[in-house]
PLY file of the C-alpha trace (Angstrom):
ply
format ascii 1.0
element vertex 320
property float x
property float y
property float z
element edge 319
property int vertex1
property int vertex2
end_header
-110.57 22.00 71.55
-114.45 20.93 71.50
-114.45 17.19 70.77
-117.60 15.76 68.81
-119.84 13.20 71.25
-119.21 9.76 70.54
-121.88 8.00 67.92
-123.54 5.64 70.55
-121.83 5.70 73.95
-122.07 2.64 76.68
-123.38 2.52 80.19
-120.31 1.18 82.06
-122.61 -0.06 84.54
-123.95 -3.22 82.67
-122.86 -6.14 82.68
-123.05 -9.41 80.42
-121.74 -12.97 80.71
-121.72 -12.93 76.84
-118.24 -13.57 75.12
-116.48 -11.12 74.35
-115.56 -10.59 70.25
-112.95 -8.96 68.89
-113.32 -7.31 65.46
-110.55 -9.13 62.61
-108.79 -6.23 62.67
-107.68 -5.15 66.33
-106.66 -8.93 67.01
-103.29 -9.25 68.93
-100.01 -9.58 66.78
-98.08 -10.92 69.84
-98.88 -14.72 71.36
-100.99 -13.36 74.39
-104.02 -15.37 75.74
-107.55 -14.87 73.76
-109.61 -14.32 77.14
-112.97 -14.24 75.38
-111.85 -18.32 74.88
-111.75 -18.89 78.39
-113.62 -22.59 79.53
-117.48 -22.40 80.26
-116.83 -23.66 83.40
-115.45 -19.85 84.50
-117.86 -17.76 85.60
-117.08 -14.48 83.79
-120.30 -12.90 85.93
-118.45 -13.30 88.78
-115.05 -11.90 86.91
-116.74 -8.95 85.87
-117.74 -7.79 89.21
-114.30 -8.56 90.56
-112.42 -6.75 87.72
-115.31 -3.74 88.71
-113.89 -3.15 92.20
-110.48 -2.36 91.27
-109.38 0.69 92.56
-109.42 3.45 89.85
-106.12 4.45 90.87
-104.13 1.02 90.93
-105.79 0.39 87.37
-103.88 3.56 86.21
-100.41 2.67 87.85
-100.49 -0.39 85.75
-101.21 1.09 82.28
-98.32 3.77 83.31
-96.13 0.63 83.33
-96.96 -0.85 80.02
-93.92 -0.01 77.38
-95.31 2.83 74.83
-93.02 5.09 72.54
-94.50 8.89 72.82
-96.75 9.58 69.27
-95.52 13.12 69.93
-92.16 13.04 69.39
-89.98 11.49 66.97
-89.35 7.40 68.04
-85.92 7.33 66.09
-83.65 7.32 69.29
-86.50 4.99 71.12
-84.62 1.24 71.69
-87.29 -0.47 70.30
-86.49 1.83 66.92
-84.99 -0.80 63.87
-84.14 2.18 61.51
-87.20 1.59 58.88
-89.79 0.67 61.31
-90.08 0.07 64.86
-89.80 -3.49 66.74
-92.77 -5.78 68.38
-91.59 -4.15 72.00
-93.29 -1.18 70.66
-96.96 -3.23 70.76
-96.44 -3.91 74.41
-98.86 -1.61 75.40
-101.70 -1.94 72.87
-100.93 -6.15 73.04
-102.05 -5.83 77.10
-104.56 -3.52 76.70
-106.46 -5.63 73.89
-106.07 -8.53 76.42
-106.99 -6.72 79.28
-110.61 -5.59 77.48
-111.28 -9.31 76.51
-111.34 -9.94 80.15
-115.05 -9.10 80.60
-117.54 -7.00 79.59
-116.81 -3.55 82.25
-112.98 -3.97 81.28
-113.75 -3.76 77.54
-115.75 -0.94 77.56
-113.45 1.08 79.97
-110.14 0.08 78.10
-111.41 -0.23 74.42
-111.64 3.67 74.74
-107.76 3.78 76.15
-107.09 1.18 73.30
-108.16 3.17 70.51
-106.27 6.73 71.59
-103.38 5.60 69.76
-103.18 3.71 66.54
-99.70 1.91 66.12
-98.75 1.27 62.46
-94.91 2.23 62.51
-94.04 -1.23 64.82
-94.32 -4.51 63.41
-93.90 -8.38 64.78
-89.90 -8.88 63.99
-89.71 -10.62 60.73
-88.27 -13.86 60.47
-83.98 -14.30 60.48
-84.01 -15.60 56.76
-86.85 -12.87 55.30
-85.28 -9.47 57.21
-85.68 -7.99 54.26
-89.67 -7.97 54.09
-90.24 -5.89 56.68
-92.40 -3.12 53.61
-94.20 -6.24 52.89
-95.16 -6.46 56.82
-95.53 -2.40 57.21
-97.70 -2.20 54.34
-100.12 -4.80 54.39
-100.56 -3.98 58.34
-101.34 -0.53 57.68
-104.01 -1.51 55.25
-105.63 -3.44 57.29
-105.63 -1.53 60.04
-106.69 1.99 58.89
-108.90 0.13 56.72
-110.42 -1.28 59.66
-110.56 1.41 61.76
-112.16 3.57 59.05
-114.94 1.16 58.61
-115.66 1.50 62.20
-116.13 5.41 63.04
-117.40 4.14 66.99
-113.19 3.23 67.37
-112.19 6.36 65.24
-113.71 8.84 67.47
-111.19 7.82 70.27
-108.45 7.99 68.44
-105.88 11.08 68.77
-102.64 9.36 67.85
-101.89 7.56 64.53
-97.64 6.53 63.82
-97.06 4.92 60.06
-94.14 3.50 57.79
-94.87 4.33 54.24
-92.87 1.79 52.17
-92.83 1.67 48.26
-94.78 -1.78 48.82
-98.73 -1.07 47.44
-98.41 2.11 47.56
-101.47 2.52 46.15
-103.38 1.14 48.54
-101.58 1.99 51.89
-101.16 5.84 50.97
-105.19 6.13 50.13
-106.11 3.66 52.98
-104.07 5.88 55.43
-105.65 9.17 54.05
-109.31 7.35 54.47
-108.42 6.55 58.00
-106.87 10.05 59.26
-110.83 11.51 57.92
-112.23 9.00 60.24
-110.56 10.16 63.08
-112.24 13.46 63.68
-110.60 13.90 66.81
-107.46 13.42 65.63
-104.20 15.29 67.15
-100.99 14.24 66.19
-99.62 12.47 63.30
-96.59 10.97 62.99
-95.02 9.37 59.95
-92.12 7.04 61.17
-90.39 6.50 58.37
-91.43 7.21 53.65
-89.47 6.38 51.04
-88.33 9.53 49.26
-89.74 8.97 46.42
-93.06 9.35 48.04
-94.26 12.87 47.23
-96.03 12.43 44.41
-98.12 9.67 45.59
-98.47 11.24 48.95
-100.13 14.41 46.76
-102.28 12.09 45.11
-103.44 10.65 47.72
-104.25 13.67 50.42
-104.96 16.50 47.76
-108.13 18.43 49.20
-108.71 16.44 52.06
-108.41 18.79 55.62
-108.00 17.92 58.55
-108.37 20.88 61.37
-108.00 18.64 64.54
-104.66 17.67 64.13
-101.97 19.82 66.44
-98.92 17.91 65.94
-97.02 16.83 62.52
-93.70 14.31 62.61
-93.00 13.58 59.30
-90.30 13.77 56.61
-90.04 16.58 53.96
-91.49 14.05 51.33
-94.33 13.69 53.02
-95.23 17.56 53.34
-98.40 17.09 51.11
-99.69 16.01 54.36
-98.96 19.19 56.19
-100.91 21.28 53.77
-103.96 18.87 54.72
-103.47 20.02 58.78
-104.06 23.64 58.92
-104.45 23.96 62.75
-101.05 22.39 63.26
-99.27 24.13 66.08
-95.74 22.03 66.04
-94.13 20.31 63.05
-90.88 18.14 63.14
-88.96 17.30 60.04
-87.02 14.50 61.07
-85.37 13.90 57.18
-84.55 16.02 54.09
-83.65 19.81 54.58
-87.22 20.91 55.27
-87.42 23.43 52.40
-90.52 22.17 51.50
-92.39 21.91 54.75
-91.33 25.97 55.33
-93.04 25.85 51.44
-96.74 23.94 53.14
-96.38 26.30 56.06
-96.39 29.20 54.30
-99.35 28.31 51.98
-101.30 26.53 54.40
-100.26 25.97 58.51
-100.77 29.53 59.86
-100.50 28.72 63.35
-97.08 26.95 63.70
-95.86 28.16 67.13
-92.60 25.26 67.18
-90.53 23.80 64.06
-87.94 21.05 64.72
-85.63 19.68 62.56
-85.19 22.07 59.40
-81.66 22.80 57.75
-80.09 26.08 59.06
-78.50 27.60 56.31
-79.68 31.78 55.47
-82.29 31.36 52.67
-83.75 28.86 54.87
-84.17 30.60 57.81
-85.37 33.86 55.46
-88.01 31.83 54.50
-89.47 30.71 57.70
-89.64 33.94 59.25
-91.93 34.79 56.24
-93.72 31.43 57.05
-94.30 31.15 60.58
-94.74 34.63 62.19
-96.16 32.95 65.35
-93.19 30.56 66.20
-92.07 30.93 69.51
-89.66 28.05 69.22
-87.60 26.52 66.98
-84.97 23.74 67.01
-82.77 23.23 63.69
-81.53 20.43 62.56
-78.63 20.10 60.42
-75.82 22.70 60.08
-75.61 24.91 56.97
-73.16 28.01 56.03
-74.28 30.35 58.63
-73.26 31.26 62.63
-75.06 31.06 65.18
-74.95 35.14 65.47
-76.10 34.91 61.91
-79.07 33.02 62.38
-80.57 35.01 65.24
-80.08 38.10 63.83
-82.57 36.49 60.85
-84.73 36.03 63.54
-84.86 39.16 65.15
-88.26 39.94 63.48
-90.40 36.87 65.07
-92.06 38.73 67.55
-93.35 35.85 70.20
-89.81 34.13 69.28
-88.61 32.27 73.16
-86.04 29.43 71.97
-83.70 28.57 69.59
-81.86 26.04 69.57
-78.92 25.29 67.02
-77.07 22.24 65.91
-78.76 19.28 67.60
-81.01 16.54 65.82
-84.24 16.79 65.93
-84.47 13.11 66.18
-83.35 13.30 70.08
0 1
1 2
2 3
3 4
4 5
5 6
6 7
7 8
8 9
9 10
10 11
11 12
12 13
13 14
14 15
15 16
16 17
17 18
18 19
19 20
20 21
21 22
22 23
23 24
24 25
25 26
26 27
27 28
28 29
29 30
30 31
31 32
32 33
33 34
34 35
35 36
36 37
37 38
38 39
39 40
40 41
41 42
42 43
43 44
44 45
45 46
46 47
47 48
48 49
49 50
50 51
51 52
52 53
53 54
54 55
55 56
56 57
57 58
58 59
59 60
60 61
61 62
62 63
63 64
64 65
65 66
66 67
67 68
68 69
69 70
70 71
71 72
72 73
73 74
74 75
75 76
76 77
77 78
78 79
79 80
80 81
81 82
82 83
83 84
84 85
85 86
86 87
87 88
88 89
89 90
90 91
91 92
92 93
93 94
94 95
95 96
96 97
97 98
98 99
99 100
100 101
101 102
102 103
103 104
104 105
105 106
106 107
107 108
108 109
109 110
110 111
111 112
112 113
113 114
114 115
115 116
116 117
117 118
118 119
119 120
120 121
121 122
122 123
123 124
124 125
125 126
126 127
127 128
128 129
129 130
130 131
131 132
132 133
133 134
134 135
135 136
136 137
137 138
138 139
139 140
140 141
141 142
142 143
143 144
144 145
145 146
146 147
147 148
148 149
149 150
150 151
151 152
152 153
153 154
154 155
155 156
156 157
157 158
158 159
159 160
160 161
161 162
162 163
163 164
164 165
165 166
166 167
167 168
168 169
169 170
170 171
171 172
172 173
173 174
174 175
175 176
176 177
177 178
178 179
179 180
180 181
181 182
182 183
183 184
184 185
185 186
186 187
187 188
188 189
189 190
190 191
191 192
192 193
193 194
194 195
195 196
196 197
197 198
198 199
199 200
200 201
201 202
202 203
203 204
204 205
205 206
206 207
207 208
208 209
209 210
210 211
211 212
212 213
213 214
214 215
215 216
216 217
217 218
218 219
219 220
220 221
221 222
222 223
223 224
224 225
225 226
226 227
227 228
228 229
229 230
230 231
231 232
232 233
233 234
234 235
235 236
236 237
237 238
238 239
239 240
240 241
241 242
242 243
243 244
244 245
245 246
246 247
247 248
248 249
249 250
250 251
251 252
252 253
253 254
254 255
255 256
256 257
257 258
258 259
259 260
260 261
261 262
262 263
263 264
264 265
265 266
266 267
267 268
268 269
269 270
270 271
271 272
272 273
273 274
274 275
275 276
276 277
277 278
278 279
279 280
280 281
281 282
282 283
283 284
284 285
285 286
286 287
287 288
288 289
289 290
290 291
291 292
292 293
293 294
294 295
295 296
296 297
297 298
298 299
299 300
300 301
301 302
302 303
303 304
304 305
305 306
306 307
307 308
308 309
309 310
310 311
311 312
312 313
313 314
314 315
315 316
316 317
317 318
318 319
């Protein structure tokens, strides 16, 4: 895929004793150190050129050791996963990373970049022991803020390929829009995975992402409520229903995702599976989810006509 050039790319080879700032919105949810508040008396010149000289290849064995949970799969079995939402061990990464670019100027501009790949807005800070039940209070207002702020700054949007949310009934008229407004930022987007929505989401979720497109996105995680979204993603080459029957994500494919090649996670019962052979003549995989009234034997002889058909799998959730 042919990426658009960044609006106004950096030389990595400058370097300033300036402190660093941090826009409001990408600020650290966990306790770490604010490096850009270090003493005068440290001589961040001096930092800069040390943090320079080390070795490309031990810089990238330490960011493959900072805790992520994979945007392209579903998170659900992850152990950071707290059934609505996912916990503050899922911020790990993006926590270190956002301290790690405050440490002087050649650090920010080479991790800011790494940073921004993947926004995570499914994992929140663990709410408090007496208020466990305001974690939509904590999803929602996070999201807004930060696909607000990443959609006011396009610079941060064009690195971004990943983008995980919770959609709670909690201003849902702001997170839902806010969300939308941020995915049409991210022209390079790729996958899209929504964590966890309410079920009675659909409506709003066509209100909010009727007409809008977005042809960079590859991957879709999301649950059948939320299928307005996959009629926005008509490139998408691999869609996982991780709740609901699927019915109507077979229903988006067919009217808009030509090119699925893999589906995870729809019922398998026969008018199902009648249905997405009409939808997705280019699947070469597919992985149901739940078990409805049909066999095994049943089910592949309903897909016998998918042509570029390699694996099927039956029975297992989609959320493993």
């Amino acid at each position: 895929m042919a990426l658009t050039p960044p609006p106004t790319p950096s030389p990595l080879s400058s370097r300033s004793a300036t402190p660093i700032e941090t826009p409001p919105f990408v600020k650290s949810e966990s306790p770490v150190a604010d490096l850009s508040a270090a003493p005068a008396a440290v001589d961040r010149t001096h930092s800069s050129e040390a943090a320079a000289q080390v070795p490309p290849n031990l810089f990238l064995e330490i960011l493959s050791n900072l805790y992520s949970v994979p945007f392209d799969k579903p998170g659900h079995q992850d152990p950071s996963n707290v059934s609505y939402y996912l916990g503050e061990r899922a911020l790990e990464r993006s926590n270190a990373l956002r301290a790690m670019s405050q440490t002087c100027r050649d650090w920010r501009r080479t991790l800011l970049p790494v940073l921004y790949q993947s926004l995570e807005v499914g994992a929140i800070v663990r709410p408090e022991a007496q208020a466990d039940d305001q974690w939509f209070i904590q999803c929602a207002e996070r999201l807004i803020s930060k696909c607000g702020g990443l959609a006011d700054n396009p610079q941060f949007a064009w690195y971004t390929r990943s983008i995980r949310v919770v959609i709670s009934q909690h201003r849902l008229t702001e997170t839902l829009p806010a969300f939308a407004r941020c995915m049409r930022a991210c022209i390079n987007l790729q996958v899209v995975n929504v964590h966890f929505a309410q079920a009675e989401t659909a409506t709003d979720f066509k209100k909010a992402f009727q007409g809008l497109t977005f042809p960079s996105v590859e991957i879709a995680i999301l649950p059948t409520q939320a299928h307005q979204l996959l009629r926005c993603c008509p490139n998408v080459k691999k869609v996982v229903c991780h709740q609901g029957d699927g019915s109507q994500i077979i229903t988006a494919m067919k009217q808009a995702c030509k090119s699925v090649e893999v589906i995870v996670g729809i019922r398998s019962n026969e008018r199902v599976v009648e249905r997405l052979v009409e939808a997705g003549p280019l699947l070469r995989e597919v992985r149901f989810g739940l078990t409805g009234d049909i066999t095994t034997i049943q089910i592949l002889e309903l897909l016998k006509p998918l042509k570029h058909l390699k694996i099927v799998q039956v029975g297992r959730s989609p959320l493993s």
